[in-house]
N, C-alpha and C positions, 0 to 999 in steps of 0.2 A: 802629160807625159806618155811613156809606151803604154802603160799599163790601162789610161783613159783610151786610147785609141783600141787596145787590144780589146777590152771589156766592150767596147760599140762593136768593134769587128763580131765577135762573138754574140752579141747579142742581136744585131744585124741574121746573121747568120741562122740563129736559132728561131729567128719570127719568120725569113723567107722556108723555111724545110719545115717550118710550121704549115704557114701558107700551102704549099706545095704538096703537102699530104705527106711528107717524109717526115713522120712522126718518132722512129727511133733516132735519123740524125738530127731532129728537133731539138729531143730531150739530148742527146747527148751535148751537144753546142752548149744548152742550156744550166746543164753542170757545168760545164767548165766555165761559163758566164760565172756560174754561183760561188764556184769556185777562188774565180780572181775575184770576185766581188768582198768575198770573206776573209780573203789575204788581206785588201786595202781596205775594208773597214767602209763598204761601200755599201749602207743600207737601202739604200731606196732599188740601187739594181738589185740587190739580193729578193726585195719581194717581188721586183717583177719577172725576176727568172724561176722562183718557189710559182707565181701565179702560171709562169708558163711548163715549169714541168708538171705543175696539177693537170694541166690542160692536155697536153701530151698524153701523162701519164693515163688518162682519163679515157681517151678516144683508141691507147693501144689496150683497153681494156683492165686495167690494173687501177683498181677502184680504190685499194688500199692506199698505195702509192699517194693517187689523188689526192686523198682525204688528209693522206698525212703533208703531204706540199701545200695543201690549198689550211689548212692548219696550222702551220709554220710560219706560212704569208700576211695570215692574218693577224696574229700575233706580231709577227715586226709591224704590219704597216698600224697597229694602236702602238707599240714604242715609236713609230715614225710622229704617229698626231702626236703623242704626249711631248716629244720632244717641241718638236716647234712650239705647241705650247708655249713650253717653258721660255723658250725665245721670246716669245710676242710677249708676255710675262715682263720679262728683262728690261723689254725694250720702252715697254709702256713706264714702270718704275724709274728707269733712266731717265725718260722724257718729263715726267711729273716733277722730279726732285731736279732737273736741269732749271726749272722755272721756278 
């Protein structure tokens, strides 16, 4: 849908002005990445746009910032393992009791 296209455009966007050394339009790309991400319920890009405003946030000097992004990322990406988890969990029970 638009919203899968808009979220790669944007996030596209926030890794080249990364690259490039354009670190306030980085981080900004990078919220609004974070932003659609948390509209749609889209964790996995939400930590990697938390891992890149830490990164941003980091290198424009704003240590806090950092701390608190790369803190936030870490936290979802252990709800991101535990979920799967519970997946492979499912899948395994499923397939046991299929047999």
């Amino acid at each position: 849908g638009d919203s899968i296209e808009e979220g790669m455009a944007l996030k596209r966007l926030a890794d080249y002005s990364f690259r490039l050394g354009r670190l306030a339009e980085a981080r900004s790309h990078a919220l609004d990445a974070l932003e659609l991400a948390r509209r749609t319920d889209n964790l996995p890009d939400q930590e990697e746009m938390l891992q890149r405003l830490s990164e941003s946030s980091e290198r424009l000097g704003d240590t806090a910032a950092a701390l608190a992004y790369a803190r936030e990322a870490a936290l979802l990406g252990r709800q991101i393992a535990a979920a799967d988890r519970e997946v492979r969990l499912a899948e395994l029970t499923r397939e046991l009791e299929d047999h």
